[in-house]
C-alpha positions in Angstrom: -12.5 5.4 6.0 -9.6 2.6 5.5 -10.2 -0.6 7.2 -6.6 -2.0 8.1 -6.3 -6.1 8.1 -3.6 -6.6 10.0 -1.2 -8.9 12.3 0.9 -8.0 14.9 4.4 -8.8 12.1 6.8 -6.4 10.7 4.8 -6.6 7.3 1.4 -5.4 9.2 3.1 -3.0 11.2 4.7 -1.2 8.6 1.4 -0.3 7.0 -0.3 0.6 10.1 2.8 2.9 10.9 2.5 4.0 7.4 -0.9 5.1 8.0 -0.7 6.5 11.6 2.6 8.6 9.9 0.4 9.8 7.0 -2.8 11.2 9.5 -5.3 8.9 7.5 -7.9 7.9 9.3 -8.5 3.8 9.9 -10.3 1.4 12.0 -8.4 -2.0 12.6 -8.4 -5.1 12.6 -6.4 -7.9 14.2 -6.0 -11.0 12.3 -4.8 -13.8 14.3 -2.6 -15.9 11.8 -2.2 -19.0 14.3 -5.9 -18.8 14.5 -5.9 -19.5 10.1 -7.9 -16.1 10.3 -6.4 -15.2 7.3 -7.5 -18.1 5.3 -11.4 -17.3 6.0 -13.7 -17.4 3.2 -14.5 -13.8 4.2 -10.6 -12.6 4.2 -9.9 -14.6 1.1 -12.6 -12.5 -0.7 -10.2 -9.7 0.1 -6.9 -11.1 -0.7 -7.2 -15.0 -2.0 -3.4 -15.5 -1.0 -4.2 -15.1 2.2 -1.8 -13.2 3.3 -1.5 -9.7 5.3 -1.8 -6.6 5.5 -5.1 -5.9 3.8 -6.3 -2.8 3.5 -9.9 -1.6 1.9 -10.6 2.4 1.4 -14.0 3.0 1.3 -13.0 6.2 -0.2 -11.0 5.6 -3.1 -9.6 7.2 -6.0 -12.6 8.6 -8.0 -14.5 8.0 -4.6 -14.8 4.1 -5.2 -13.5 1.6 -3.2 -10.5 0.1 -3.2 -8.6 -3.4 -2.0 -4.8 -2.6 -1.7 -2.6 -5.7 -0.3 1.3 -5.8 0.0 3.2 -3.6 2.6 5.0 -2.2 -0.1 1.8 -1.0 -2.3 0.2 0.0 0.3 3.1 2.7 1.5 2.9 4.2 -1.8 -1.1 4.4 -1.5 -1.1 5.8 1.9 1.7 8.6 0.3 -0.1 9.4 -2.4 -3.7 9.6 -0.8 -2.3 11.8 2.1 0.2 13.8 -0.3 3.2 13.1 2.3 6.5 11.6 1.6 6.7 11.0 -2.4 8.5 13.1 -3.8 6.5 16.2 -6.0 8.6 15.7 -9.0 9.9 13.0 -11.1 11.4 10.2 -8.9 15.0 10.2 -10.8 15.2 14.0 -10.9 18.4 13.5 -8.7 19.9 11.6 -11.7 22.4 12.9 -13.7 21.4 13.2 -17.5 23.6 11.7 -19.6 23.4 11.9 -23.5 23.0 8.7 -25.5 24.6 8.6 -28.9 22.4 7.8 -31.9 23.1 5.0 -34.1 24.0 6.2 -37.4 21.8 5.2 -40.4 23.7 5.0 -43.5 
């Protein structure tokens, strides 16, 4: 199970969209950033620049657990771990290849 540290900002709700959109299963839970929530001893533990989204999957890769912070990072995560919306092949597949002369040793 992923627990979701989140605030009601377009940073938090991007990874909780991210995770609703992938099916993973998550329990969350509202930080309140004009409350200094965020800058707990107990939330610091998970992220000591305080900031938001946090998430923490019990279930991790190799079945340990993980701490994942970053909107971004954790898109990828939630991609990866569901198998939706990365691309199956190489991510510049779509690029054209274009051959690069070789310096000439003399």
């Amino acid at each position: 199970m992923i627990d979701l540290y989140a605030a009601g900002t377009s940073n938090g709700m991007r990874a909780r969209m991210a995770l609703e959109e992938c099916g993973l299963a998550y329990n969350f839970h509202p930080i309140a950033l004009d409350k200094g929530e965020n800058r707990t001893p107990q939330f610091l533990a998970m992220n000591p620049n305080g900031q938001i989204p946090v998430i923490v999957d019990s279930e991790g890769p190799g079945g340990k657990p993980v701490t994942l912070s970053q909107s971004s990072a954790i898109l990828i995560y939630c991609a990866e771990k569901s198998g939706r919306f990365m691309p199956k092949e190489e991510w510049l597949s779509w690029l054209p290849r274009i051959p690069v002369p070789q310096a000439q040793v003399d």
